[in-house]
TORRO-80682 format. One line per 5 residues: number of its first residue (from 1); their letters; for each residue x, y, z of N, C-alpha, C. Coordinates in Angstrom, 3 decimals, always signed. Layout:
NUM	a	X:Y:Z:X:Y:Z:X:Y:Z; ... .
END
This chain:
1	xxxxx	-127.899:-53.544:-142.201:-126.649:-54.219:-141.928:-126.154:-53.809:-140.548; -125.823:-55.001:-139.417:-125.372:-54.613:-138.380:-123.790:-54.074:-138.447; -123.768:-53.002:-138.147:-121.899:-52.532:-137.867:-121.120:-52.546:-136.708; -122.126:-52.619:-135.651:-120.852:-52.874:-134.625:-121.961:-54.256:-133.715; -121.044:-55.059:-132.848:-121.066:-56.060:-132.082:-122.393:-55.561:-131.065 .
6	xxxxx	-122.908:-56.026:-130.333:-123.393:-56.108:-129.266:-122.704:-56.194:-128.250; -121.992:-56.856:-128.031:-120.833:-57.287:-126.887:-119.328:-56.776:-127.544; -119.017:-55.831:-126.611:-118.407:-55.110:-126.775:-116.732:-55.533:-125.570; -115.768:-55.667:-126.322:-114.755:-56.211:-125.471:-113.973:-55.580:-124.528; -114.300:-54.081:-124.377:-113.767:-52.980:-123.373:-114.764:-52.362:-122.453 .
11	xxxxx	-116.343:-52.830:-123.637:-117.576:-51.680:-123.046:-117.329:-50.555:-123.348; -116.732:-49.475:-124.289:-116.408:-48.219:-124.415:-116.692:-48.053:-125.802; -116.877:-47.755:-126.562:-117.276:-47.001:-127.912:-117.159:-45.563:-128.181; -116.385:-45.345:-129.107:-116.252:-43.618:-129.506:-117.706:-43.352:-130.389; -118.128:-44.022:-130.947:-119.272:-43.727:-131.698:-119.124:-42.615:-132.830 .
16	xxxxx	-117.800:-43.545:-133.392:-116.859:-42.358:-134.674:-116.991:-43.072:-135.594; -117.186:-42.732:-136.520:-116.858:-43.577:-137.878:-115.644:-43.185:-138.583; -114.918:-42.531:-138.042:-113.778:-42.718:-138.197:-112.904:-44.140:-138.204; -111.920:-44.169:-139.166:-111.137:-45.289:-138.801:-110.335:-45.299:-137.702; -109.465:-43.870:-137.540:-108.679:-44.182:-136.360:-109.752:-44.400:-134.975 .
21	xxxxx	-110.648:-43.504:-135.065:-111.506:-44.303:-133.815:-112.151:-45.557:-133.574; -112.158:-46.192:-134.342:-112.607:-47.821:-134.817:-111.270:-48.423:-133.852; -110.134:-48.161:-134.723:-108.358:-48.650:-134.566:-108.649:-48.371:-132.911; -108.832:-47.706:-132.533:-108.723:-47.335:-130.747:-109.344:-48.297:-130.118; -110.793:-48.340:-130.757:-111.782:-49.378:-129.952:-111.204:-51.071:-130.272 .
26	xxxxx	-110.233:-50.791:-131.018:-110.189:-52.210:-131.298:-108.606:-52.817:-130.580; -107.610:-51.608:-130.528:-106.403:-52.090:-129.546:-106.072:-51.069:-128.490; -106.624:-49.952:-128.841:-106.437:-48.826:-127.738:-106.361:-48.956:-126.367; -106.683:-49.956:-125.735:-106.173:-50.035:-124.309:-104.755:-50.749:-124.268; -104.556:-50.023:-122.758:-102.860:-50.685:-122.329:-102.543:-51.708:-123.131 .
31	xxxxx	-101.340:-51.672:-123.661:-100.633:-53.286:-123.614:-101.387:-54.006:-125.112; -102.474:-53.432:-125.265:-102.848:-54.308:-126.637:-102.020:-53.936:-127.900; -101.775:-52.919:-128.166:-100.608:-52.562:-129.526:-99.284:-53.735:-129.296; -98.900:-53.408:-127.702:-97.521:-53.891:-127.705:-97.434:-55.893:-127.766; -98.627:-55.902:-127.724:-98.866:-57.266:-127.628:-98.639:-57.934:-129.375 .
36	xxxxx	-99.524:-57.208:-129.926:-99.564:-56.842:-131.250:-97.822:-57.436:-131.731; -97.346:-56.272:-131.178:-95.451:-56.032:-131.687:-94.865:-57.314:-131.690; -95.362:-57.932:-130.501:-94.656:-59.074:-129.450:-95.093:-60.455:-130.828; -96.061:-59.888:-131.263:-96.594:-61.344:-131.672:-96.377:-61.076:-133.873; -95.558:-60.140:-134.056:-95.570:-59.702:-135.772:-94.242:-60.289:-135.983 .
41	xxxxx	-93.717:-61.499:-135.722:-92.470:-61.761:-136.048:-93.357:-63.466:-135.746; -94.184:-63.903:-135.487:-94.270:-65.265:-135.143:-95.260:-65.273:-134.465; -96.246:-66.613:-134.061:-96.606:-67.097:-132.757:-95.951:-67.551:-131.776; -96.645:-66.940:-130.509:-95.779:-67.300:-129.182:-96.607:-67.693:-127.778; -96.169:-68.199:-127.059:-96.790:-68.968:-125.780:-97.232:-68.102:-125.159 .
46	xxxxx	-97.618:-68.024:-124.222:-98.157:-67.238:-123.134:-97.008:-66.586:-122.387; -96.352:-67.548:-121.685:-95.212:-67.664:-121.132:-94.312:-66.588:-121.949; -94.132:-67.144:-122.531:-92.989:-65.957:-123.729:-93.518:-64.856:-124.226; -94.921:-64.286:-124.158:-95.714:-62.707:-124.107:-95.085:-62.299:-122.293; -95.224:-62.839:-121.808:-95.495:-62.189:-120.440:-94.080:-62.162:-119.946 .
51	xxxxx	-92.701:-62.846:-120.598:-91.721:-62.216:-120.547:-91.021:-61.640:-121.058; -91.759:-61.145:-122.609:-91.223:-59.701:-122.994:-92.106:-58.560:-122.856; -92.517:-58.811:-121.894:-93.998:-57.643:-121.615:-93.313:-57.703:-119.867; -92.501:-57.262:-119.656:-92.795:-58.169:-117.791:-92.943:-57.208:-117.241; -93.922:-55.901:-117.586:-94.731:-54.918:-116.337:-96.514:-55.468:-117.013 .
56	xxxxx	-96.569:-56.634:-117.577:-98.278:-56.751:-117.555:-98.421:-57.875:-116.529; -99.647:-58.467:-116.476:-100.127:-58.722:-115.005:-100.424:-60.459:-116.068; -100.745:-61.565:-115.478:-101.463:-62.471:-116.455:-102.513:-62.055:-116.905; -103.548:-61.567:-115.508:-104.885:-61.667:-115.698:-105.330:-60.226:-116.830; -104.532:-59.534:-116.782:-104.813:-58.361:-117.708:-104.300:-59.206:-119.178 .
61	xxxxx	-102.901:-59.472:-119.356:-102.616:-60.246:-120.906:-103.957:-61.505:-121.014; -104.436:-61.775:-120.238:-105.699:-62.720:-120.771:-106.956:-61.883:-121.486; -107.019:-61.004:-120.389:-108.015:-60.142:-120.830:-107.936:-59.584:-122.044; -106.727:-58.658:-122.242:-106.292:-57.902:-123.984:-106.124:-59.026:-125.102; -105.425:-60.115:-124.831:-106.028:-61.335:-126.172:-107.361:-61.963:-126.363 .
66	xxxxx	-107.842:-62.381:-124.990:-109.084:-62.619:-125.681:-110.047:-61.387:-126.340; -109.660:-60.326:-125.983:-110.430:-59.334:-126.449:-110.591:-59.477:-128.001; -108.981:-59.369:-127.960:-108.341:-59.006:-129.612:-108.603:-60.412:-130.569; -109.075:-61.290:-129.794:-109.120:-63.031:-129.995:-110.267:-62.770:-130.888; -111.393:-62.427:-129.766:-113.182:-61.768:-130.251:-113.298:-60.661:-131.345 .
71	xxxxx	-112.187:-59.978:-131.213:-112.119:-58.951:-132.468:-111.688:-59.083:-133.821; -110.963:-60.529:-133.799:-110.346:-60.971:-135.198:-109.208:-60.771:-135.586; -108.125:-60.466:-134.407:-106.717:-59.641:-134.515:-106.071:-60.592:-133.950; -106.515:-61.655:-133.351:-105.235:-62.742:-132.883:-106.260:-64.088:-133.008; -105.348:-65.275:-132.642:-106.100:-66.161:-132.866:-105.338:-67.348:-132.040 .
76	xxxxx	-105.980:-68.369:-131.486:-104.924:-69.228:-130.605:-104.664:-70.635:-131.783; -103.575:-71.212:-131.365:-103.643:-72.701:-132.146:-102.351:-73.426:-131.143; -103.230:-74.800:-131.502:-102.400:-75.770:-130.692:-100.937:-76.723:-131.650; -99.668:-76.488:-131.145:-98.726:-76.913:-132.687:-98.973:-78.360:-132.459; -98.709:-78.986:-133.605:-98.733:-80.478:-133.568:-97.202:-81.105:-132.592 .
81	xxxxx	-97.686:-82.624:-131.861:-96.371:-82.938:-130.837:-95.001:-83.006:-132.161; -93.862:-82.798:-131.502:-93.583:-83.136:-130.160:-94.125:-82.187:-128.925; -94.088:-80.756:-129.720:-94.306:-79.413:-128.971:-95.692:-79.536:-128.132; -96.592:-79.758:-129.345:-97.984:-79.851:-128.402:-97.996:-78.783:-127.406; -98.231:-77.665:-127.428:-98.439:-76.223:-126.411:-98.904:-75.562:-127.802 .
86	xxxxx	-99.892:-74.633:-127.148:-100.646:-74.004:-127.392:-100.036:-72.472:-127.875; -100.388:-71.837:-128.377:-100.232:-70.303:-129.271:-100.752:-69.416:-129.204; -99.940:-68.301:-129.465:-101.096:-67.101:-129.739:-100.408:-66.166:-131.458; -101.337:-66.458:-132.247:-100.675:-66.071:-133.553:-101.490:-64.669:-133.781; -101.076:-63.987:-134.932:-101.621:-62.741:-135.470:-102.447:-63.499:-136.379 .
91	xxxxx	-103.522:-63.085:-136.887:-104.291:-63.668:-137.998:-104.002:-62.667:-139.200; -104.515:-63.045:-140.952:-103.865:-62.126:-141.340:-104.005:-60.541:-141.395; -105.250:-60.394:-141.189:-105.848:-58.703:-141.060:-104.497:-58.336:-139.695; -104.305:-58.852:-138.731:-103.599:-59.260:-137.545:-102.282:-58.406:-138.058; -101.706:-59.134:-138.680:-100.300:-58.568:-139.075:-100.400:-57.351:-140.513 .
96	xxxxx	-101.474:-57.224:-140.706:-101.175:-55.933:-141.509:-101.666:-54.370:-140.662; -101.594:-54.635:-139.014:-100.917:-53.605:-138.431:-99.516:-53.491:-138.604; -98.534:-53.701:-139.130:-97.374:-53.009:-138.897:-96.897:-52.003:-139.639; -97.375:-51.456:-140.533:-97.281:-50.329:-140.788:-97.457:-49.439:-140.019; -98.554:-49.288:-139.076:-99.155:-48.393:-138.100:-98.314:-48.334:-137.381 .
101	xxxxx	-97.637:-49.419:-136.801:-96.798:-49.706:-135.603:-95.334:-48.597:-135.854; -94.918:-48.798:-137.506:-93.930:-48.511:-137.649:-93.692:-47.189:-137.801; -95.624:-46.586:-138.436:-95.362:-45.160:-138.465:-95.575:-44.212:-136.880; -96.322:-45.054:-135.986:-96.096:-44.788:-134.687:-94.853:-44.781:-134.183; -94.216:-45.259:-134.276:-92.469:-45.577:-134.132:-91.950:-44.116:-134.497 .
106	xxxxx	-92.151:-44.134:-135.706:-90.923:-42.904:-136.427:-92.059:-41.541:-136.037; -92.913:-41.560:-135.532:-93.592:-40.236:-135.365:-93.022:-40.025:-133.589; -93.078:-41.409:-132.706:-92.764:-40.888:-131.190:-91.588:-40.845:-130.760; -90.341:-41.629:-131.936:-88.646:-41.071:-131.968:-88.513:-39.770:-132.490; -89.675:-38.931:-133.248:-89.318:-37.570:-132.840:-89.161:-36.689:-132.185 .
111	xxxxx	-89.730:-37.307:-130.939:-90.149:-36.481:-129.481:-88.570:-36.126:-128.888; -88.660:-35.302:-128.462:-87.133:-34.997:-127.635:-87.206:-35.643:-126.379; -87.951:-36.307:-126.067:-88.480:-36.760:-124.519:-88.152:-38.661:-124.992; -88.196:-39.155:-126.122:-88.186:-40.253:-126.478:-86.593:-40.871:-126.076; -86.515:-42.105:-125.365:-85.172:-42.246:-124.861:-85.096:-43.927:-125.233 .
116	xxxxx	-83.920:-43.969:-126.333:-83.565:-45.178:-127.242:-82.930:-46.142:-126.113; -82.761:-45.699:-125.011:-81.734:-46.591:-124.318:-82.631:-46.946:-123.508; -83.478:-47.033:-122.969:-84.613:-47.773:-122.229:-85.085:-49.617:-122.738; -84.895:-50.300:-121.726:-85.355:-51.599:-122.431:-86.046:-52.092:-123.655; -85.696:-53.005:-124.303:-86.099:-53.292:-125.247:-86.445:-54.751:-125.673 .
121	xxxxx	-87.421:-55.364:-126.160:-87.444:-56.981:-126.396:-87.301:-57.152:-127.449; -86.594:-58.141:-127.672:-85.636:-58.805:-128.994:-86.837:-58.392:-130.155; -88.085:-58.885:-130.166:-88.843:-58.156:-131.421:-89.014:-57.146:-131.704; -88.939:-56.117:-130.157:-88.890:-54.564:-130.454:-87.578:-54.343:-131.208; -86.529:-55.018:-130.854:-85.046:-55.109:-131.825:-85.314:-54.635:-133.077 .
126	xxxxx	-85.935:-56.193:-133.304:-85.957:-56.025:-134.555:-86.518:-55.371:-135.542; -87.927:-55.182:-135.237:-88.697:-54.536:-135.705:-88.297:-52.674:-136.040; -87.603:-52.657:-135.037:-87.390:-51.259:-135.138:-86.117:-51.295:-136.051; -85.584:-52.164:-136.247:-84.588:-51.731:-137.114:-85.118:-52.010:-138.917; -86.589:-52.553:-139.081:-87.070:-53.009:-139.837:-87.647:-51.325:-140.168 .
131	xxxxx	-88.296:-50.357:-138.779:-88.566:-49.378:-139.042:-87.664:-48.056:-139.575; -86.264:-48.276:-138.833:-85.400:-47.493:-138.875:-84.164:-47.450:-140.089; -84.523:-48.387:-141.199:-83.672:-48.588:-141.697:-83.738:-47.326:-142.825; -82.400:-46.532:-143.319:-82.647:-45.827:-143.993:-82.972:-45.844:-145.467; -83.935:-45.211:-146.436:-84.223:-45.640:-147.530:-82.930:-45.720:-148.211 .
136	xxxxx	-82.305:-46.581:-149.488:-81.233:-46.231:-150.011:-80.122:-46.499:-149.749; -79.957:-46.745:-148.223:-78.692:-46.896:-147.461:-77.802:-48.364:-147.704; -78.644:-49.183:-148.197:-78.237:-50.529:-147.985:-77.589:-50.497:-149.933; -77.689:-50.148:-150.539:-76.849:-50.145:-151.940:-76.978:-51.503:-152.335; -75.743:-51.949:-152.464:-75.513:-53.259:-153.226:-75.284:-54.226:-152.438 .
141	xxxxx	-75.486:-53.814:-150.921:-75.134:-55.030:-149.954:-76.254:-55.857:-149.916; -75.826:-57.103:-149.910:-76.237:-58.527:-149.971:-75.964:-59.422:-149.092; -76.549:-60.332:-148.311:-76.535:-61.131:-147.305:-77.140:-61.599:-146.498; -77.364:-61.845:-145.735:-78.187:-62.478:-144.066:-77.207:-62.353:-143.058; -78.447:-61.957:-142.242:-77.864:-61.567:-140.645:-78.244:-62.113:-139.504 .
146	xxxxx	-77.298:-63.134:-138.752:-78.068:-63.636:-137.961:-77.479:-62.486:-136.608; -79.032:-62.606:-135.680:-79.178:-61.831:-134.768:-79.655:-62.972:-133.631; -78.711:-63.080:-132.593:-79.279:-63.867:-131.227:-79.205:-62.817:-130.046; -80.380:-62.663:-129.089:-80.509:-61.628:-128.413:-81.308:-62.848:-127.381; -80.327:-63.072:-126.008:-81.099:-63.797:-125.124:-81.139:-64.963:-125.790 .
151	xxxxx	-82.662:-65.434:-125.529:-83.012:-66.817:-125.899:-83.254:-66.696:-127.795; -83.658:-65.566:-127.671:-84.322:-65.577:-129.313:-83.378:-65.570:-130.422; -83.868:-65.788:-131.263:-82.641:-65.806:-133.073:-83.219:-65.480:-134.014; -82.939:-64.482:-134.787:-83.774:-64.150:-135.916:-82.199:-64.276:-136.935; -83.098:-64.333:-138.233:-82.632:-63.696:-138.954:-82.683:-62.408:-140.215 .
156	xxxxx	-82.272:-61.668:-140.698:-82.626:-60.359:-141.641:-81.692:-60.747:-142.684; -82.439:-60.357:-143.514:-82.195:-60.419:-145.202:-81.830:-59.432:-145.658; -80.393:-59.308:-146.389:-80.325:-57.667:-147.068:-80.588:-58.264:-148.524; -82.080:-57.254:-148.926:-82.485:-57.583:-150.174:-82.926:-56.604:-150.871; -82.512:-56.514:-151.996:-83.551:-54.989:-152.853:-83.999:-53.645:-151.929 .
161	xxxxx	-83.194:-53.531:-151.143:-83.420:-52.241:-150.279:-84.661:-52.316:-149.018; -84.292:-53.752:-148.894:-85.910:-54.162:-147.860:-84.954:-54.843:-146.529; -85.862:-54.990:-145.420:-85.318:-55.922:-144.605:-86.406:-56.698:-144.124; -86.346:-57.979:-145.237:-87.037:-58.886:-143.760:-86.520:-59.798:-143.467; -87.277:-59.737:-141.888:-86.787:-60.436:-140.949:-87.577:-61.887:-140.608 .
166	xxxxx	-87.646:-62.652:-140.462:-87.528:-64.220:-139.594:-86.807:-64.766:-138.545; -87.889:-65.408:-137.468:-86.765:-66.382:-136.446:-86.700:-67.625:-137.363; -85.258:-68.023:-136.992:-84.528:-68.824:-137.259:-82.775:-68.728:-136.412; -82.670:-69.857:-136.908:-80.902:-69.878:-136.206:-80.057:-68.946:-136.824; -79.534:-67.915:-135.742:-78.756:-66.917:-136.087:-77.469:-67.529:-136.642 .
171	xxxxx	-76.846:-68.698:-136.492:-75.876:-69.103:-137.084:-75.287:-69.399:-138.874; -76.824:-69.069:-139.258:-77.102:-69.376:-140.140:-76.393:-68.039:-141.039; -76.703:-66.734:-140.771:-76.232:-66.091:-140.959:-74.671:-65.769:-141.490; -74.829:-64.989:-142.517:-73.331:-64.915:-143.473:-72.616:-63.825:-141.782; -73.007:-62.910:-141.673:-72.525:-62.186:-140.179:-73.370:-62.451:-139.403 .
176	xxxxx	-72.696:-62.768:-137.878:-73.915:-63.142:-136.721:-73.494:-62.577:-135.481; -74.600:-61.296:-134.959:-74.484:-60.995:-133.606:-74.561:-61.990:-132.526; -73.976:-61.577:-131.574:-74.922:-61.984:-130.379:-74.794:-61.191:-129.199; -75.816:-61.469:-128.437:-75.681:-60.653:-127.404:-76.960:-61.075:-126.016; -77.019:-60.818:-124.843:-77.969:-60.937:-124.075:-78.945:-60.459:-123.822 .
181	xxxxx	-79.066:-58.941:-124.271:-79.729:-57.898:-124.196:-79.751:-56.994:-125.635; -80.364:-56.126:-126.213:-80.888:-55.461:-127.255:-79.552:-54.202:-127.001; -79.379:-53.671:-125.611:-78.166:-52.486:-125.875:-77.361:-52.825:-126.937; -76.306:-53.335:-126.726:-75.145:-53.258:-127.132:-75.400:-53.031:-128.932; -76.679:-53.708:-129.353:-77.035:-53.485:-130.960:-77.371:-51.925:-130.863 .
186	xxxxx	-78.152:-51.311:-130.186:-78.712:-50.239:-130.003:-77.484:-48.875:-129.945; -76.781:-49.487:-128.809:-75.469:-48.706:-129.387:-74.733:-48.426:-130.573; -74.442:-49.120:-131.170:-74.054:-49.212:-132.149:-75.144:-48.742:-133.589; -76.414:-49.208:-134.058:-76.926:-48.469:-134.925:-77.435:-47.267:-134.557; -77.906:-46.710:-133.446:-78.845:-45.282:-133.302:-77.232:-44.427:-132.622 .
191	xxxxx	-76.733:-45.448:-132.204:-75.630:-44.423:-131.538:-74.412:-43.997:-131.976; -74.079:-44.971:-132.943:-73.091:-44.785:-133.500:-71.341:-45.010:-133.186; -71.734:-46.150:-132.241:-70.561:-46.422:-131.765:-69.722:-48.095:-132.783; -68.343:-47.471:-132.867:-67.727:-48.208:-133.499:-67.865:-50.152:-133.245; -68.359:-50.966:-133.606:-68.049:-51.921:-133.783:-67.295:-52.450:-132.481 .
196	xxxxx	-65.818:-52.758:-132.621:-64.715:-53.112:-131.733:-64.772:-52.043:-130.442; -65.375:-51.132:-130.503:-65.562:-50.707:-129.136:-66.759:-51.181:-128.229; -67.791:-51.676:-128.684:-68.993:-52.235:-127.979:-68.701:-53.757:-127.830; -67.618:-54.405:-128.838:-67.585:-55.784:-128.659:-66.437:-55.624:-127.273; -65.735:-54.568:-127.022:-64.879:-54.611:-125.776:-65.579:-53.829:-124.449 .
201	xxxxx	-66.712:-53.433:-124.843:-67.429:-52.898:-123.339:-68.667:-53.460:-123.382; -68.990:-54.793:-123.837:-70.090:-55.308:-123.477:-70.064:-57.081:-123.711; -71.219:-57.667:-123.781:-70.999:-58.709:-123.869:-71.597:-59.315:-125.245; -71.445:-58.474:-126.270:-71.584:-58.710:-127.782:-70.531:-59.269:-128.490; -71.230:-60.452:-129.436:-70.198:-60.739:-130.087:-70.298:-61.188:-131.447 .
206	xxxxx	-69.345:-61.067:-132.259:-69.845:-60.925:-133.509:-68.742:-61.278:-134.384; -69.618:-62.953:-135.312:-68.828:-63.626:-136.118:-68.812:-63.677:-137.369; -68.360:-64.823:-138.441:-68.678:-64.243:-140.002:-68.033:-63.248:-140.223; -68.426:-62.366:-141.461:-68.295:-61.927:-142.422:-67.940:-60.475:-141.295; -67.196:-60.014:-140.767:-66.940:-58.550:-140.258:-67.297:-57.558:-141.038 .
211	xxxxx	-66.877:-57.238:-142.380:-67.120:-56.053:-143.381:-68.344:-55.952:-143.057; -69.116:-57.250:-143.544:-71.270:-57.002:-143.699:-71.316:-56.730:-142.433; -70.859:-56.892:-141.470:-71.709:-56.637:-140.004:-71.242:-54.893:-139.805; -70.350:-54.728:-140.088:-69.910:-53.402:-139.909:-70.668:-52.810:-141.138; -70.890:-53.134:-142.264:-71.688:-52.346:-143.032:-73.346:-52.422:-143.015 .
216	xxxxx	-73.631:-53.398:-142.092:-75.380:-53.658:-141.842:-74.730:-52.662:-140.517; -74.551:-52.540:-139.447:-74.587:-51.619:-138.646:-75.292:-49.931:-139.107; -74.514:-49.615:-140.092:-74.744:-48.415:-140.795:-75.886:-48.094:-141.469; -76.413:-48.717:-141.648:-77.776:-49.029:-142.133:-79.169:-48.308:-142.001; -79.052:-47.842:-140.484:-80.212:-47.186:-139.315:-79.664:-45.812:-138.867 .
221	xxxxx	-80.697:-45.252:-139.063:-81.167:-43.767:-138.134:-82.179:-43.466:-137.890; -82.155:-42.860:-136.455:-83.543:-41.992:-135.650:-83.941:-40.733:-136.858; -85.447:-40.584:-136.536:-85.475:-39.482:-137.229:-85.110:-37.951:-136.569; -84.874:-37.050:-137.081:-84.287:-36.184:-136.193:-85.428:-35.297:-135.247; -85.198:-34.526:-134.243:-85.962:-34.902:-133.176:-87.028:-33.023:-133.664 .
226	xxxxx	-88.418:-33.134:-132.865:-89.160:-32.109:-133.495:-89.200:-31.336:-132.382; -88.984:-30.390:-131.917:-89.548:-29.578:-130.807:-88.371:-29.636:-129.650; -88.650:-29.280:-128.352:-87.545:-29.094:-127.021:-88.001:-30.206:-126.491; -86.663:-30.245:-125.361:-87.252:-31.651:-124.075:-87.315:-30.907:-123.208; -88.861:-31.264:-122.180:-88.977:-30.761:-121.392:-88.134:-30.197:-120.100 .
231	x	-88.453:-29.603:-119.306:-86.900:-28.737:-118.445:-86.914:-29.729:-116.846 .
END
């Protein structure tokens, strides 16, 4: 039985039979995990990878999908008109990285060097609050949340102690953020800043149901941090 390819999409091989060394050879270069992230909430254009990625190059994001294309981790499709443009989706082996993603998450917010206030793209948003949510915390609250960040709209489900998330129209939502940028949410769940103080020092805004939005706020924490930050 053949086990590995002939044509090899990096040229590099650990020659581990290990899984995590498999996992390396298969997204371990630059930009392929985060591509990954970019694309576990939906399929998306080209165009719309390369502007929530905007330190990759084209010719490199061509290179890391078709790789991952040849490897069985993404897959392209063309939507039917009016849209007619082309895709780049997760296939399903594809999206059952996010676990990995998420336990990578809560293992490198332990670092004392890890800094929450650094840019963020609306799926990193979300996702991380998909990672960060505390077990238990959500009780008996019930609802939908619409979240508009920029161009994008999702929405999150408070359900049985889970959160998932979908794009869709944030309006839809029983409480609905909005905002231009990922801070002003970021403030408020990892940071802990009141509600009515971020809606008056930023450009967040937030309709519906006030109680649920102030009680989905509460929802999230970093894990607490392991070791010193460097001097």
């Amino acid at each position: 039985m053949k086990l590995q390819k002939e044509t090899k999409p990096h040229g590099k091989w650990y020659g581990d039979a290990c899984g995590t060394a498999f996992a390396l050879e298969l997204i371990g270069e630059r930009w392929s995990l985060l591509i990954i992230r970019e694309l576990m909430l939906g399929g998306r254009r080209f165009s719309d990878l390369r502007a929530s990625l905007p330190g990759i190059s084209a010719k490199v994001l061509t290179e890391r999908m078709a790789s991952m294309e040849e490897m069985g981790v993404l897959a392209r499709r063309k939507l039917p008109p009016p849209a007619a443009v082309q895709i780049y989706e997760l296939t399903e082996w594809g999206y059952l990285a996010e676990p990995a993603i998420q336990e990578l998450g809560r293992w490198a917010a332990r670092s004392p060097e890890h800094n929450p206030q650094l840019p963020l793209s609306p799926v990193s948003l979300m996702l991380s609050m998909r990672t960060m949510l505390v077990p238990g915390a959500m009780g008996d609250a019930s609802g939908t949340i619409g979240i508009g960040v920029g161009g994008d709209e999702f929405l999150a489900d408070l359900q049985g102690g889970q959160l998932p998330v979908r794009r869709g129209p944030a309006a839809e939502g029983d409480a609905v953020f909005r905002m231009t940028a990922p801070l002003p949410m970021l403030r408020m769940i990892y940071g802990h800043q009141p509600l009515e103080d971020v809606e008056a020092s930023s450009d967040l805004t937030v309709t519906g149901n006030r109680d649920l939005a102030r009680r989905f706020i509460q929802l999230f924490a970093l894990p607490p941090k392991v070791g010193q930050q460097r001097e």
